[in-house]
C-alpha positions in Angstrom: 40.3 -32.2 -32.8 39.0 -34.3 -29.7 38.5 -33.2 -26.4 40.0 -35.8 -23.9 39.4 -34.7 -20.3 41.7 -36.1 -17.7 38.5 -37.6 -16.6 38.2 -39.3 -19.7 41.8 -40.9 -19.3 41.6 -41.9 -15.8 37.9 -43.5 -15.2 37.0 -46.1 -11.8 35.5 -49.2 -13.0 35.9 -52.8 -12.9 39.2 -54.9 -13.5 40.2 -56.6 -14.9 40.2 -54.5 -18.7 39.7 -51.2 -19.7 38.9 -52.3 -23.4 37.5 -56.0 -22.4 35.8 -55.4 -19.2 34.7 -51.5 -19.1 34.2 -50.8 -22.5 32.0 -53.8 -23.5 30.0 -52.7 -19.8 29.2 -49.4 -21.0 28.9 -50.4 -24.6 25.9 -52.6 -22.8 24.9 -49.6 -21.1 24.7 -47.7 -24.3 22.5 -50.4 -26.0 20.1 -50.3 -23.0 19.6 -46.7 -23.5 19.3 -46.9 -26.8 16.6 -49.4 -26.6 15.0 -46.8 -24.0 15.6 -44.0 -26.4 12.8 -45.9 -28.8 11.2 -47.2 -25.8 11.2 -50.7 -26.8 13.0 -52.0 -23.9 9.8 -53.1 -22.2 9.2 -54.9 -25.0 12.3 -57.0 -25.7 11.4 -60.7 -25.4 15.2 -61.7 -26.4 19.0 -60.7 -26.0 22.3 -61.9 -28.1 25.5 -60.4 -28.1 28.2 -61.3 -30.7 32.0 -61.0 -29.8 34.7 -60.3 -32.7 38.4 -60.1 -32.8 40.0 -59.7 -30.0 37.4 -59.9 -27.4 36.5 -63.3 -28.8 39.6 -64.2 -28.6 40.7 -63.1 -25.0 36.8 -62.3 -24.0 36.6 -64.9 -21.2 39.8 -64.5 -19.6 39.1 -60.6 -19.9 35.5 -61.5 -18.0 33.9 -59.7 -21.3 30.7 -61.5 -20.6 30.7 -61.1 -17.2 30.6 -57.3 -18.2 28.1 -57.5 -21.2 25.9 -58.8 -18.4 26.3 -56.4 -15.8 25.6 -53.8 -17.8 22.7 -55.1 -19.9 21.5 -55.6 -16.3 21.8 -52.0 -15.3 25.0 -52.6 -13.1 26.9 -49.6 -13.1 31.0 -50.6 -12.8 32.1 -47.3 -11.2 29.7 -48.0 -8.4 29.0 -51.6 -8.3 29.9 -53.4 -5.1 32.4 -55.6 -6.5 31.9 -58.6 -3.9 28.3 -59.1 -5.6 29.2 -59.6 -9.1 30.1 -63.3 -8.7 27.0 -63.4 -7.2 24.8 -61.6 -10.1 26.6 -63.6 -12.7 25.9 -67.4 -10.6 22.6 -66.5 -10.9 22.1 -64.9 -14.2 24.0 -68.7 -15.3 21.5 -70.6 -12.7 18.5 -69.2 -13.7 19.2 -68.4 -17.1 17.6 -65.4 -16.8 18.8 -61.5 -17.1 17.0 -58.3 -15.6 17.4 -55.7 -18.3 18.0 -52.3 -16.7 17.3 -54.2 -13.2 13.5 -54.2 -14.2 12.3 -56.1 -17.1 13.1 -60.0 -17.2 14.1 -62.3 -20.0 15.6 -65.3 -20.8 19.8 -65.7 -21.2 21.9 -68.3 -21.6 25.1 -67.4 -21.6 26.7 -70.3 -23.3 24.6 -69.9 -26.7 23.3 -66.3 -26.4 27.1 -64.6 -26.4 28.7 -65.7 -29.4 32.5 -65.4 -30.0 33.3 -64.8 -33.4 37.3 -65.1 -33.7 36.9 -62.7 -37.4 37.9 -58.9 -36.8 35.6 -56.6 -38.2 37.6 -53.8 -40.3 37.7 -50.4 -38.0 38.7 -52.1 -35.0 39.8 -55.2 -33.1 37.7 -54.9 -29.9 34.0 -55.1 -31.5 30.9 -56.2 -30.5 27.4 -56.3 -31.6 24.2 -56.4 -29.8 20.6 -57.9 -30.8 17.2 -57.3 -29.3 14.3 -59.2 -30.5 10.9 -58.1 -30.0 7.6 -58.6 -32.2 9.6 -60.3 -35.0 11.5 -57.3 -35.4 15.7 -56.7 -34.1 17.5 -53.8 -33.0 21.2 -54.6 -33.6 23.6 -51.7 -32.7 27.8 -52.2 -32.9 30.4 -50.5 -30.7 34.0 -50.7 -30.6 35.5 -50.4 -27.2 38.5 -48.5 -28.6 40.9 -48.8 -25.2 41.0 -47.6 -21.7 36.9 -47.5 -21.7 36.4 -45.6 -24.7 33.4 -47.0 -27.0 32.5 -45.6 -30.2 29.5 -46.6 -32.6 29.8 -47.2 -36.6 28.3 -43.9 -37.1 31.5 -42.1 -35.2 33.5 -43.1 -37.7 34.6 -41.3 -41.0 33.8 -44.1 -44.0 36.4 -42.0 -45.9 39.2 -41.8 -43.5 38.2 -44.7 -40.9 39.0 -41.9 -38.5 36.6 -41.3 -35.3 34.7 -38.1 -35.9 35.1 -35.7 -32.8 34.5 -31.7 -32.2 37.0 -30.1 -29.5 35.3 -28.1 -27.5 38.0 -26.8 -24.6 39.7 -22.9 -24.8 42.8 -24.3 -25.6 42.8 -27.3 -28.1 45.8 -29.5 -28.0 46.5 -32.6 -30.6 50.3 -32.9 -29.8 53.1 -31.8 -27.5 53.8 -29.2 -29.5 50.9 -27.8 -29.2 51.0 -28.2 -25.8 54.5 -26.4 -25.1 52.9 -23.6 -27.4 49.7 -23.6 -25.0 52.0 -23.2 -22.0 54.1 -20.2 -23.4 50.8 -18.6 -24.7 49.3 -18.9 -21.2 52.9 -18.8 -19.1 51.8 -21.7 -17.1 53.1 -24.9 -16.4 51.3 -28.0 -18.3 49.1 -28.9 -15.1 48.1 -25.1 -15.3 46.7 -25.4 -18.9 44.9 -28.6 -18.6 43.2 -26.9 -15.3 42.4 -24.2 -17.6 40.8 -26.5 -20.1 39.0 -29.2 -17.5 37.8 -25.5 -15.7 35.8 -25.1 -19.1 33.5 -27.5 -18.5 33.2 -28.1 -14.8 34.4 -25.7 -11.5 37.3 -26.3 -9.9 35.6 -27.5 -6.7 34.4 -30.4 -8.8 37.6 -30.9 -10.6 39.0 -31.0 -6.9 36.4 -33.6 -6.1 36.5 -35.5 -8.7 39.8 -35.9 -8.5 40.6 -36.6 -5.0 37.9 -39.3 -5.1 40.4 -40.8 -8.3 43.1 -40.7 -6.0 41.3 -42.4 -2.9 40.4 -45.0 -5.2 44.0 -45.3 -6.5 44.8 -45.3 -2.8 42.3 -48.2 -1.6 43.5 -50.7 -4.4 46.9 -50.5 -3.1 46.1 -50.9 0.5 43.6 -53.5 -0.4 46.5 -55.2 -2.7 48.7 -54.7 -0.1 46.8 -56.9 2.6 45.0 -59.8 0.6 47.0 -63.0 0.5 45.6 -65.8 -1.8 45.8 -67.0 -5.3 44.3 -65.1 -8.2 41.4 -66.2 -10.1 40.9 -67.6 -13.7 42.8 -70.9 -13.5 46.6 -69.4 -13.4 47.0 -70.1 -10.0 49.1 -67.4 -9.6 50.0 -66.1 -6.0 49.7 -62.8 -4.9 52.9 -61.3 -3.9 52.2 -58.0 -2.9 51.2 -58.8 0.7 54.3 -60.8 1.5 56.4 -58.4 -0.3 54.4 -55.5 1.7 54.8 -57.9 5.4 58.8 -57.4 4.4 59.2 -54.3 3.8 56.7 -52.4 6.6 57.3 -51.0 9.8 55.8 -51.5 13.1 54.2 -48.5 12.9 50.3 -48.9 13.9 47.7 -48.1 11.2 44.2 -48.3 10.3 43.2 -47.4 7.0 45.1 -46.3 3.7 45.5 -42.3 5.0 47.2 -43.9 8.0 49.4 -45.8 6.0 51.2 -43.5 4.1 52.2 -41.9 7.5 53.3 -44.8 8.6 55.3 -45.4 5.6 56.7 -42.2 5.2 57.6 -42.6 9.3 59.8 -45.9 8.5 63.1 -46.0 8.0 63.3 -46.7 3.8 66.4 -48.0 2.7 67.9 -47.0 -0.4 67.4 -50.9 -1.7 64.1 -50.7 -0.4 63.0 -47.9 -2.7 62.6 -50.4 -5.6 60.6 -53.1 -3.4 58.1 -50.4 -2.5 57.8 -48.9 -5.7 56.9 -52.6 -7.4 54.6 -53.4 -4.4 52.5 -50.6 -4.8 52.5 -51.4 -9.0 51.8 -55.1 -7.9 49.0 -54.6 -5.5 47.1 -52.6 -8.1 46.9 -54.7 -10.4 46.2 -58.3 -8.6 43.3 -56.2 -7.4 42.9 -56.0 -10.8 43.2 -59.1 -11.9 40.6 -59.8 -9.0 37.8 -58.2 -10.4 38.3 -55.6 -8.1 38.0 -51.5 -8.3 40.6 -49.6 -10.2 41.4 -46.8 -11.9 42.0 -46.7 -15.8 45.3 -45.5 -16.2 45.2 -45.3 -19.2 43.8 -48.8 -18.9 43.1 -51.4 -16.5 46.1 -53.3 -17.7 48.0 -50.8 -16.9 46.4 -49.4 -13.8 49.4 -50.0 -11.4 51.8 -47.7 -12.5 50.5 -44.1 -12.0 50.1 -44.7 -8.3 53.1 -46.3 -7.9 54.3 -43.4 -8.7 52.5 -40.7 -7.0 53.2 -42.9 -4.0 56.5 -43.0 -4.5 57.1 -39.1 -4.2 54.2 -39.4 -1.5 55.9 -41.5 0.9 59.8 -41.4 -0.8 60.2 -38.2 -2.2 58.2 -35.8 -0.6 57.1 -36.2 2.7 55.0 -32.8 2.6 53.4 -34.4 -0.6 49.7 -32.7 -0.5 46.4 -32.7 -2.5 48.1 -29.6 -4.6 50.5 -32.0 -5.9 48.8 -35.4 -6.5 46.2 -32.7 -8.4 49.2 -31.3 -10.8 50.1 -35.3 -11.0 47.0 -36.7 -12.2 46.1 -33.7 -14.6 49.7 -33.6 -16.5 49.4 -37.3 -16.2 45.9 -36.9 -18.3 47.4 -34.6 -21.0 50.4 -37.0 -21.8 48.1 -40.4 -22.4 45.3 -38.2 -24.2 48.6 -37.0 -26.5 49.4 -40.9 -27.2 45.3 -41.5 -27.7 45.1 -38.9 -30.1 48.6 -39.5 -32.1 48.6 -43.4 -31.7 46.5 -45.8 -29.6 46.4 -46.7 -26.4 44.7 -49.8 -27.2 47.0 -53.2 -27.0 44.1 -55.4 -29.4 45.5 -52.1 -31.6 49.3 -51.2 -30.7 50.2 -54.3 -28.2 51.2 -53.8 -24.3 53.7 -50.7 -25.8 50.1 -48.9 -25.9 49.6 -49.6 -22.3 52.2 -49.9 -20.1 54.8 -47.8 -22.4 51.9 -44.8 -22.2 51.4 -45.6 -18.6 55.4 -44.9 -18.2 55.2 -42.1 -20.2 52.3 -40.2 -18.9 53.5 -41.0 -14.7 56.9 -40.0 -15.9 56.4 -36.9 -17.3 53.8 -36.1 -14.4 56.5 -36.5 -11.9 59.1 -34.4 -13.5 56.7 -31.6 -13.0 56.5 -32.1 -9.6 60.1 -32.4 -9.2 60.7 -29.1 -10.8 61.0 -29.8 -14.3 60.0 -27.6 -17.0 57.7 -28.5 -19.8 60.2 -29.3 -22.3 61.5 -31.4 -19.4 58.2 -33.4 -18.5 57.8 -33.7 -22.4 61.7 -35.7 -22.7 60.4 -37.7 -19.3 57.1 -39.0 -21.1 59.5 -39.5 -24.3 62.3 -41.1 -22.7 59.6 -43.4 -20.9 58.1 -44.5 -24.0 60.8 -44.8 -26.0 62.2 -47.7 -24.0 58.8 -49.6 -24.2 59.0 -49.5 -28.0 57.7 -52.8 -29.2 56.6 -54.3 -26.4 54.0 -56.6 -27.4 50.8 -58.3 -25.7 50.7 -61.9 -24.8 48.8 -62.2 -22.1 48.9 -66.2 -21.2 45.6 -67.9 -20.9 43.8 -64.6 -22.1 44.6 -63.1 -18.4 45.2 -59.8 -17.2 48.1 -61.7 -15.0 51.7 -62.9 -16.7 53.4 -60.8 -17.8 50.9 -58.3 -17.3 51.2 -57.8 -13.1 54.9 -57.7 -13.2 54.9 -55.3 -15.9 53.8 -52.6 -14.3 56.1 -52.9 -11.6 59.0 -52.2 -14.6 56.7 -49.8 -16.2 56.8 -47.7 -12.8 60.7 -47.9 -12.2 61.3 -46.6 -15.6 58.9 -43.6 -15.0 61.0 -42.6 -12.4 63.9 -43.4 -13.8 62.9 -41.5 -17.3 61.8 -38.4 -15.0 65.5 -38.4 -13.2 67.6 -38.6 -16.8 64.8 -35.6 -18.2 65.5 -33.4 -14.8 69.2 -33.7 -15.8 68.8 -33.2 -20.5 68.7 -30.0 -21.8 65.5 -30.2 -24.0 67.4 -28.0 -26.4 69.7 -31.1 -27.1 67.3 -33.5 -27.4 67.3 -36.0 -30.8 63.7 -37.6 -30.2 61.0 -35.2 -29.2 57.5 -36.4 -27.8 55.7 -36.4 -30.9 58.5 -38.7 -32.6 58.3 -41.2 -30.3 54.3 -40.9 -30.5 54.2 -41.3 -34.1 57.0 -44.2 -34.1 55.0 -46.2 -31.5 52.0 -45.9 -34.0 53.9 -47.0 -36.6 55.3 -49.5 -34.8 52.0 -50.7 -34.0 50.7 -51.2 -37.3 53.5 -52.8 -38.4 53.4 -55.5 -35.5 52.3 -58.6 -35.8 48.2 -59.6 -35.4 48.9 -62.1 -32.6 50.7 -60.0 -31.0 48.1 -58.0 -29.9 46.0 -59.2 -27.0 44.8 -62.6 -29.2 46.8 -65.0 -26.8 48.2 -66.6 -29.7 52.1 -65.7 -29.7 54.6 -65.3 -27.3 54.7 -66.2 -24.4 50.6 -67.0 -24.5 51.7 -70.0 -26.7 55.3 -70.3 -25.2 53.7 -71.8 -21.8 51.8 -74.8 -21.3 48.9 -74.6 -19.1 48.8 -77.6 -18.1 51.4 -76.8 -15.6 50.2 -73.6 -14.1 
C-alpha cells in the first residue's frame, strides 16, 4: 500500500503542468543525480532527451522542454524565481549551450537534441527518456511522470502486474474510504485528525504547520497575483485574462496592500448573494492564468487543476466564515490530501491516463469533501461531498486546444469550484446511511471510465474541442 503524504498531493512548482512541466523537471533532476550517483556528470560531453506519448504530443504547449532544461540545469521549480526562466531558456536557445547542475557546460540544441516521439510506450502515457554521452559510452534512464508531479522509473514497476511497487510506511495505512471511515472510528477522530496522525509519523507537527501554511501563502499569492495582472496569456491563444477585470468589478474600496490585507478587505465588503459566484470563479480563474503564465502554483492535485482548492478555502475564508483561522485552512488542506491520494491510489489522477475527470473531477472532490468538514459534516458526510463532486465530472475528457493549459482548462476550474461547494451543501443535508453510490464506487467507475475512454481524449490535442477550433482565428 503506498504512502501519499498530503505533501505529496499538494507540491509548489512551476505552471503550467503538474505531469508536463513538474514531473518531466524533477524527472531531469533525478537523471542529474543519477549521473552524480556514478559520478560521471563531470564527464558528460553530450545531452538528448526523447519525448513519447502524450508529452510529445502536447510537450510544447505544456513548456515540457522548457522544464527538461531547467532541471537538467539544476533549477529547482519550487524555488525558482519564475521571472528568470524566459531568460535561462533565451539563452540556453542563443548559445546553444546548457549548464548541467549549474556547473559543468555542454552543448544543446534544443531543436534536434529533444526529440518528440508521438508512439506511447506501454506503462504509461507521459514518458520520457534521457541520454548522456561520455567516452563513447550512454547512460539512458526512463521516468514516467505519472500526474500531479509524481515520476516513477521502469524498475518501480511490477513486470507482472504493470503496477507501481510502493511500501506504506504511516501508523495507519489507508487504500480507500473505507478504510478511512474505519481509521476514524478506530481512532474517534475526524478525517483531518487521522491524516495529522499519519503526516505526525514522519515529520512534527511544527513542521507540518509550516509546511503547510507556506502551501497556503503560496495558494494565497497566485490569487492575488491573478487577481491584479491584466494582459493576454502566452503561447499563441491570445487569450485575455479575466480575473483582474472580473476582480476591479466585484471589490470594495477598501485600502489594501498585500494578499493578508485582502482577505480583510474582502470579508469587510458588502458580498451580494449574486456576487458569491463571481468571487468564487475569480479566485478559480486567477489561479490558473497564473498558471498558464508560467507562474508559481500549487499542485492540486495538478497544475491543471490548481484553481479549485483555494477557491474554495477562500470562499469559507472571506464568505463563509469570517473567523476562518490557520486551524481551519490546516483541517482543509489535510482532508483535502486524503481524498485526491484515495483517487491516486484507486484510479488516476493523470488526464494523459483518465482525461480532465482525473483532474478537475478529483480537484472537486477532494475541496468538496474538505469543506464539509469544516462546515460540520461528519466523515460519512465529507465522503458523499467528495463522491457527489466526482460523480458529476464523470467523463469529462481532456482537449486542451493548441496543447495549452488555457481553453477549456481556465474556465474549468471555476465550475469545478462551484460544484465543490455545491456537492458539500447537498452532503451536509444526505443521510450517508441512504446513500446509493459510496466513494469507492464512484472511484472505481471513474477508473473504469478512464480506460474505456477514448486515446485522444486524453491530453493528445487531437479530439474535441482541440480539433473542433481553428487556430487560425485565435
Amino acid at each position: 500500500m503506498e504512502s501519499i503524504s498530503v505533501f505529496d498531493m499538494l507540491k509548489i512548482g512551476v505552471g503550467p503542468s503538474s505531469s508536463h512541466t513538474l514531473g518531466p523537471w524533477r524527472a531531469a533532476e533525478r537523471f542529474i543525480g543519477a549521473l552524480k550517483s556514478r559520478e560521471v556528470l563531470n564527464k558528460v560531453k553530450h545531452v538528448t532527451v526523447d519525448l513519447y506519448g502524450s508529452l510529445s504530443l502536447t510537450g510544447k504547449g505544456h513548456a515540457t522542454d522548457y522544464a527538461v532544461l531547467l532541471g537538467l540545469s539544476g533549477a529547482d521549480p519550487e524555488y525558482v524565481p519564475v521571472d528568470s526562466i524566459e531568460g535561462t531558456i533565451h539563452a540556453i536557445k542563443t548559445n546553444q549551450q546548457l549548464k548541467l547542475d549549474k556547473t559543468f557546460t555542454i552543448p544543446f540544441n534544443i531543436e534536434s537534441d529533444i526529440r518528440y516521439n508521438r508512439k506511447f510506450l506501454p506503462f504509461h502515457a507521459n514518458a520520457l527518456t534521457f541520454n548522456a554521452h561520455y567516452d563513447e559510452q550512454t547512460i539512458t534512464e526512463t521516468y514516467y511522470s505519472v500526474g500531479g508531479g509524481f515520476v516513477v522509473q521502469e524498475e518501480q514497476v511490477d513486470s507482472e502486474t504493470d503496477n507501481i511497487v510502493f511500501h506504506c510506511t504511516f501508523p495507519y495505512p489507508i487504500s480507500n474510504g473505507d478504510e478511512l471511515l474505519q481509521r476514524c472510528h478506530q481512532l474517534n477522530l475526524p478525517i483531518s485528525g487521522v491524516v495529522l496522525e499519519n503526516e505526525k509519523s514522519m515529520r512534527s507537527e511544527a513542521e507540518i504547520d509550516i509546511e503547510l501554511k507556506r502551501i497556503w501563502d503560496t495558494m494565497l499569492e497566485c490569487m492575488y497575483v491573478g487577481c491584479h495582472t491584466e494582459g493576454t496569456l502566452p503561447g499563441g491563444l491570445n487569450v485575455k485574462r479575466r480575473a483582474f477585470d472580473m476582480h476591479q468589478s466585484l471589490k470594495s474600496d477598501e485600502p489594501y496592500s498585500n494578499p493578508v490585507e485582502w482577505i480583510y478587505a474582502i470579508r469587510n465588503s458588502e458580498v451580494k448573494f449574486r456576487q458569491i459566484l463571481k468571487w468564487v470563479s475569480c479566485f478559480a480563474l486567477a489561479v490558473n492564468e497564473v498558471n498558464a503564465s508560467l507562474g508559481r502554483v500549487v499542485t492540486a492535485p495538478t497544475n491543471g487543476s490548481a484553481g479549485v482548492i483555494p477557491a474554495v478555502l477562500m470562499y469559507y475564508l472571506v464568505i463563509e466564515n469570517h473567523d476562518g483561522n490557520f486551524d481551519d485552512i490546516k483541517r482543509f488542506l489535510l482532508v483535502a490530501g486524503e481524498i485526491g491520494s484515495i483517487f491516486k491510489k484507486g484510479a488516476t489522477i493523470s488526464a494523459a491516463m483518465g482525461g480532465c475527470q482525473a483532474e478537475i473531477g478529483v480537484s472537486s472532490a477532494m475541496a468538496a469533501g474538505a469543506l464539509c468538514e469544516l462546515s460540520g459534516g461528519t466523515p460519512e458526510q465529507v465522503q458523499v461531498a467528495a463522491e457527489i463532486a466526482m460523480e458529476h465530472h464523470l467523463g469529462l475528457t481532456c482537449d486542451p486546444i493548441g496543447g495549452l493549459v488555457q481553453v477549456p482548462c481556465i474556465e474549468r476550474n471555476a465550475m469545478g469550484a462551484i460544484k465543490a461547494i455545491n456537492a458539500c451543501e447537498l452532503a451536509l443535508d444526505t443521510d450517508p446511511d441512504h446513500v446509493k453510490v459510496p466513494l469507492d464506487t464512484v472511484v472505481n467507475t471513474m477508473w473504469e471510465t478512464a480506460k474505456d475512454m477514448n486515446t485522444k481524449y486524453k491530453e493528445t490535442s487531437e479530439g474535441g474541442l482541440a480539433i473542433g477550433v481553428n487556430l487560425s482565428d485565435c
